[in-house]
C-alpha positions in Angstrom: -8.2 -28.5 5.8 -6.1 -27.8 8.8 -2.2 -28.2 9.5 -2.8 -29.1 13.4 -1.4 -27.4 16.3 1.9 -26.8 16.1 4.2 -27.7 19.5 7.2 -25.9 18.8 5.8 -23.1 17.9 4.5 -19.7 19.9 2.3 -19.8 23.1 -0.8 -19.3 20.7 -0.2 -22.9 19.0 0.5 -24.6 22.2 -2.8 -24.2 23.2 -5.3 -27.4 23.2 -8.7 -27.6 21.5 -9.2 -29.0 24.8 -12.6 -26.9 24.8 -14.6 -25.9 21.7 -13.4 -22.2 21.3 -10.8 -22.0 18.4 -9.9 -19.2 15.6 -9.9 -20.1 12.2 -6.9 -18.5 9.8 -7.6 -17.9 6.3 -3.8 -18.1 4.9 -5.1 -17.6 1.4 -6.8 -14.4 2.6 -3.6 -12.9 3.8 -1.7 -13.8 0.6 -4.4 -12.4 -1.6 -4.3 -9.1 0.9 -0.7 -8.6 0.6 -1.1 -9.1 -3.3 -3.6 -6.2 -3.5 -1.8 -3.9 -1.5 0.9 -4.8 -4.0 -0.7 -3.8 -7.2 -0.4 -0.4 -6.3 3.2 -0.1 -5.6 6.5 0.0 -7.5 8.0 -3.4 -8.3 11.4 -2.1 -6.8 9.6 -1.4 -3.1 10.3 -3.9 -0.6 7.0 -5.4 1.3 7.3 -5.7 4.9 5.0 -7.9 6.6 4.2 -6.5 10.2 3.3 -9.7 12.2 4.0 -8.0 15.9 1.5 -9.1 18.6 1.3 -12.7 17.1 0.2 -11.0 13.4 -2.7 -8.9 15.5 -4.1 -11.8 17.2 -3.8 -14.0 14.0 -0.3 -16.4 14.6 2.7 -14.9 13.8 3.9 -18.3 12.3 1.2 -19.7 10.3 1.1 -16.1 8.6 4.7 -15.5 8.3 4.9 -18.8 6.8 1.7 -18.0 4.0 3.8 -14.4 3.5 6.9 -16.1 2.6 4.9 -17.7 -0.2 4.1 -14.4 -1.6 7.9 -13.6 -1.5 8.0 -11.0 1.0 11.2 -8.7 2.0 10.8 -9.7 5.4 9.0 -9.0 9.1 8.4 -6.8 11.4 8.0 -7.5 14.8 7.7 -5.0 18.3 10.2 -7.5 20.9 13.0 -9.8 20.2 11.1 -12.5 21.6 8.8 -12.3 18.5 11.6 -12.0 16.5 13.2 -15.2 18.1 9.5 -17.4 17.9 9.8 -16.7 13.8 13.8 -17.8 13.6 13.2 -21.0 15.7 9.9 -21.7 12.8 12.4 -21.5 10.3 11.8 -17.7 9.2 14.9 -16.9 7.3 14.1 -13.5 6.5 15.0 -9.9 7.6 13.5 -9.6 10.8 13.3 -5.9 12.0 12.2 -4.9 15.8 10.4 -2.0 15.2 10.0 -0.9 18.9 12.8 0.9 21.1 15.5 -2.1 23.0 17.6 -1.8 25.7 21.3 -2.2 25.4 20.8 -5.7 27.6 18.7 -6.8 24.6 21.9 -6.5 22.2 22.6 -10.2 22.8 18.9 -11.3 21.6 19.3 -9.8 18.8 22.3 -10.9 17.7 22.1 -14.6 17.6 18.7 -13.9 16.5 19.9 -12.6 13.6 17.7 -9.6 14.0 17.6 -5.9 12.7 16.9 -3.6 15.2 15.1 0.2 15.3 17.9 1.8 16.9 17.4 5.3 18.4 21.0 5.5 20.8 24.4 5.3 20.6 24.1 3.5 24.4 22.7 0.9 22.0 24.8 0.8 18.8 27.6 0.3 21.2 26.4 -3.0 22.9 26.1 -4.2 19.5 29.8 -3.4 18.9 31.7 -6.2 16.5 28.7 -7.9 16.0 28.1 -7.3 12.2 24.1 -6.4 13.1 22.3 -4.7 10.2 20.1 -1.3 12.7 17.5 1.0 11.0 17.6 4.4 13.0 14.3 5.7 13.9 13.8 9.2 13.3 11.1 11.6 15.3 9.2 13.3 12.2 6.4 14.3 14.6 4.9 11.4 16.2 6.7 12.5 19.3 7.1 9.0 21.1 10.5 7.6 20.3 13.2 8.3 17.8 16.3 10.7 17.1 15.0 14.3 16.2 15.3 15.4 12.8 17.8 17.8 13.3 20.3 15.5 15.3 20.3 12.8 12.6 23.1 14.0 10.5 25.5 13.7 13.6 23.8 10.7 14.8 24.8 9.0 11.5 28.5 10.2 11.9 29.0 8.8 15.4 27.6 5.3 13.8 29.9 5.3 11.2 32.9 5.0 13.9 30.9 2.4 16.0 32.9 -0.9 14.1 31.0 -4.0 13.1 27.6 -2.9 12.6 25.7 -1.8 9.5 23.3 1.3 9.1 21.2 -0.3 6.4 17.8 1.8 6.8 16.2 5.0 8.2 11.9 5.2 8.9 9.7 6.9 10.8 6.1 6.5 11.4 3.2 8.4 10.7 0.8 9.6 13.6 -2.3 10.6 11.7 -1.9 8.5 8.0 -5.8 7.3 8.7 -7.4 10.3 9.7 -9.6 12.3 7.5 -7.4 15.2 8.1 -3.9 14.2 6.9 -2.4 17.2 6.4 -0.2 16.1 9.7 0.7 13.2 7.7 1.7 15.0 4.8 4.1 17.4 7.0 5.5 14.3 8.4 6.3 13.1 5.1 7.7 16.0 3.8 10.3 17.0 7.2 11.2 13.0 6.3 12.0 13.6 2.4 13.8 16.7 3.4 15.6 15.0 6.0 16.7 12.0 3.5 18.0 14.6 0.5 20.0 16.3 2.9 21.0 13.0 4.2 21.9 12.1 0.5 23.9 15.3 -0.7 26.2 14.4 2.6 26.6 10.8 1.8 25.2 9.4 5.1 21.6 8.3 3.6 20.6 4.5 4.6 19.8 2.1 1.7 16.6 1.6 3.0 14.4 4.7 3.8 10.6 3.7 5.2 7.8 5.7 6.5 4.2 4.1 5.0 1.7 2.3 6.9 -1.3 0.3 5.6 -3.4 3.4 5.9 -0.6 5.1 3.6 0.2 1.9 1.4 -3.5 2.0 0.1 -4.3 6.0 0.4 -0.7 7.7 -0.8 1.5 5.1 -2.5 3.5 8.2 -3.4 5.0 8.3 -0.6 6.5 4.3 -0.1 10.1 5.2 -0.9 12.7 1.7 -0.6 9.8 -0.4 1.9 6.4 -0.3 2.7 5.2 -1.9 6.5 1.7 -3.3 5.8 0.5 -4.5 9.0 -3.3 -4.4 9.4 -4.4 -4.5 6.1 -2.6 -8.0 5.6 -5.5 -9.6 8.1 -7.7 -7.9 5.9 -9.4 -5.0 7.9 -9.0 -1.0 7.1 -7.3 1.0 9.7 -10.1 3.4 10.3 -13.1 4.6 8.5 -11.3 6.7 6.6 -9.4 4.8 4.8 -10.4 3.7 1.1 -12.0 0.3 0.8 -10.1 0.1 -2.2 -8.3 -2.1 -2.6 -11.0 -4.6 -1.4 -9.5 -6.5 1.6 -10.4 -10.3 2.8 -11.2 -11.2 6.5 -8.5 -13.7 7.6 -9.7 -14.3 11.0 -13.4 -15.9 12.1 -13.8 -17.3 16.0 -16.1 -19.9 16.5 -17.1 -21.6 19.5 -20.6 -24.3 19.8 -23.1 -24.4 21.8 -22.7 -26.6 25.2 -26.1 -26.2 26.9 -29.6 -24.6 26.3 -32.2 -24.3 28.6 -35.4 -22.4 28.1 -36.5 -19.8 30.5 -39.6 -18.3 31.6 -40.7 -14.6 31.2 -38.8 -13.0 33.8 -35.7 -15.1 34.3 -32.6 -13.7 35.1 -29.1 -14.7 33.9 -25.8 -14.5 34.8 -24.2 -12.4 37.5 -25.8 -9.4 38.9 -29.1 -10.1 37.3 -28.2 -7.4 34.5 -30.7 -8.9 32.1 -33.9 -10.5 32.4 -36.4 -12.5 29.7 -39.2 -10.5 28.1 -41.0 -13.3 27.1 -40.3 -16.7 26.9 -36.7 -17.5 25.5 -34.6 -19.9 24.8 -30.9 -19.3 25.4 -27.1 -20.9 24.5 -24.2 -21.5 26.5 -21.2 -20.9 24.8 -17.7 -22.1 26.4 -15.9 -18.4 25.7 -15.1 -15.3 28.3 -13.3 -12.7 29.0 -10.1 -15.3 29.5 -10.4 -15.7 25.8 -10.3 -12.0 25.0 -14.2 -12.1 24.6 -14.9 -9.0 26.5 -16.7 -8.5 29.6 -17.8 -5.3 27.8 -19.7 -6.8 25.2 -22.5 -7.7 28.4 -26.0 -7.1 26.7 -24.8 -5.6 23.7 -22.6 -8.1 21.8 -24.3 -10.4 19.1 -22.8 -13.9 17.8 -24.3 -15.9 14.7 -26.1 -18.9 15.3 -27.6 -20.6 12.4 -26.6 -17.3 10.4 -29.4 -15.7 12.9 -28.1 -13.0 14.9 -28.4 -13.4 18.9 -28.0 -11.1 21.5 -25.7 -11.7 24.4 -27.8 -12.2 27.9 -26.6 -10.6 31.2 -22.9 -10.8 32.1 -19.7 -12.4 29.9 -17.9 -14.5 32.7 -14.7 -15.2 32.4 -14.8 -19.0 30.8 -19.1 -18.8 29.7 -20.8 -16.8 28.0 -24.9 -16.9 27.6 -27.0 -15.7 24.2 -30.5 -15.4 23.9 -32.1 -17.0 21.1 -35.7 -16.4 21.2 -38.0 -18.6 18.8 -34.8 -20.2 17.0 -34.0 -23.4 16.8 -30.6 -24.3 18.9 -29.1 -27.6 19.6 -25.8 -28.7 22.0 -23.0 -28.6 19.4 -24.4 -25.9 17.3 -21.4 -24.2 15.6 -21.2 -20.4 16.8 -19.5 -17.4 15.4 -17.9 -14.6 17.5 -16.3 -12.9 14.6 -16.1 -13.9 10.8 -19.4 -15.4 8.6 -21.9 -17.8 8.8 -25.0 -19.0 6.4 -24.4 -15.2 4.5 -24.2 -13.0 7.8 -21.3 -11.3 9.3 -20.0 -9.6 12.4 -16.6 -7.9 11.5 -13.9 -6.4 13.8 -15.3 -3.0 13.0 -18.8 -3.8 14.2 -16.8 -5.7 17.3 -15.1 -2.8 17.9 -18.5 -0.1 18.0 -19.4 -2.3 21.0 -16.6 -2.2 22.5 -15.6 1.7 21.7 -12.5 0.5 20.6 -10.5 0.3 17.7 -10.5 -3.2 15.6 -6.8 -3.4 16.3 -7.4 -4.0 19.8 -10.1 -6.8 19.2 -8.3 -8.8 17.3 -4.9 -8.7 19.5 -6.9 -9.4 22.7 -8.0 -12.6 22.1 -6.2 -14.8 24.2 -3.4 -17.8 24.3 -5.8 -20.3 25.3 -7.9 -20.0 21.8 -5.5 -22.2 19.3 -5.0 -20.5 16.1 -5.9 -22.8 13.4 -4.5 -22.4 9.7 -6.7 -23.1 7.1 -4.9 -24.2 3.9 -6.9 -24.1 0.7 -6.1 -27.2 -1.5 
């Protein structure tokens, strides 16, 4: 069944089925993810759902929402804003903004109630009196934000005089944790564990030390220390080809759309703009109400496949922004005929992976582009 579209919610739940183009959100597939990645880690590690970016494309509510069932720690978001959609759904978690903020920002977070990656004293000092919980972010080689290894020590003093906040954790984040090579990974981890005994043996180390990814949650558990940050893996996809398959991960995501004209067209016909693709033979082909407005990429022009009737059909000439036309040769097609972009149908499947390969992207980034306008629908298994 489906819980409806939610108006007080995010953007991505105020949009309309007003057209038939919607993604479907398998809340028991996130649950049984985070479960899995689970079984492989210490009861006393804390489990940090990563739902930045509206959960990778999938609604940051409905999935916080299924991960509170599952008992999480808490969230982790990239903006305040995100931070601010899950407290007004009733999130009562530990919210932490992973992402660098401005000292203008302080104010967000604190009547948001939210813990944030801090990286400057500019910033622990707008936050002054406030009672805020911070993580510090430390530079173990990823070179793109965070205090260097070697300043930390003295970074940690001058926070211990700021008055009424909290250093409650330290992380970093792994640059390479899904490669094949991971030997930058493993340095990584090791400057961090360095960094945190030395921390220790002068009484400055956080509660709550992080550095593991997905990638690292499922390939070197060893290394999850007080809290693991599963992001990708929750929505059930690997972070790279390199990454074990074990544990065996569950699709949460499938877009659909349905078929609002068909017309059949004579050997030589050309379609869409430009002209970019013309019929061998004889053909009948699908209109589908999607685009490039949707996040259903222009890219995917004569390349990109959708399922119709579990049959596989190619996509003819040029995605437009709103339409979006498919060839289906000799198969039968009628107006209404449910379509799937991503996810299964009748035993076939076209995963973000595959997605991706046409693209010559990553599946990250075709999950997270899929527009506002395509409401996210939660399906709850009863």
């Amino acid at each position: 069944m489906f819980d409806g579209v939610k108006e007080n919610s995010s953007n991505f739940f105020k949009a309309k089925l007003d057209r038939p183009t919607w993604v479907e959100i398998d809340t028991e597939a996130v649950r049984s993810n985070i479960r899995s990645l689970r079984r492989a880690l210490s009861s006393t590690v804390r489990f940090l759902a990563v739902v930045k970016a509206e959960a990778y494309g999938h609604g940051a509510i409905g999935v916080a929402h299924a991960a509170m069932k599952e008992d999480v720690y808490g969230f982790g978001v990239a903006t305040p804003y995100e931070g601010q959609l899950l407290r007004e759904s009733k999130i009562d978690a530990p919210i932490i903004v992973l992402s660098p903020i401005l000292s203008h920002q302080a104010d967000d977070i604190v009547s948001n109630r939210l813990t944030p990656a801090v990286a400057s004293l500019e910033v622990a000092e707008a936050l002054k009196g406030s009672g805020t919980k911070i993580h510090v972010k430390v530079n173990t080689g990823m070179n793109r934000s965070g205090i260097e290894i070697e300043d930390t020590a003295e970074f940690l003093r001058k926070l211990s005089k700021i008055e009424g906040i909290e250093v409650e954790g330290i992380f970093s984040h792994f640059a390479g944790s899904d490669e094949i090579d991971r030997h930058g990974a493993y340095d990584q981890f090791e400057r961090f564990e360095i960094l945190l005994h030395n921390l220790e043996s002068l009484g400055l180390r956080p509660p709550i030390a992080h550095i593991s990814n997905s990638a690292a949650i499922i390939d070197m558990p060893e290394m999850s220390l007080d809290l693991v940050r599963a992001g990708l893996a929750i929505y059930g996809m690997y972070p790279s080809n390199y990454v074990s398959r074990s544990p065996v991960l569950k699709p949460a995501l499938t877009w659909k759309t349905h078929v609002i004209d068909k017309r059949i067209l004579p050997e030589g016909s050309a379609v869409s703009y430009g002209g970019t693709w013309r019929a061998e033979k004889e053909t009948t082909v699908a209109l589908l109400p999607v685009g490039y407005a949707d996040g259903y990429r222009r890219a995917l022009s004569n390349k990109g496949e959708v399922l119709l009737r579990g049959n596989r059909c190619k996509i003819a000439g040029r995605v437009c922004m709103d339409l979006t036309v498919v060839d289906c040769g000799n198969n039968p097609v009628e107006i209404g005929d449910e379509v799937v972009l991503l996810g299964e149908q009748n035993g076939s499947h076209i995963t973000a992976d595959e997605m991706a390969e046409w693209l010559g992207t990553n599946n990250y980034e075709v999950t997270t582009q899929i527009t506002y306008r395509v409401p996210r629908r939660i399906r709850v298994n009863e």
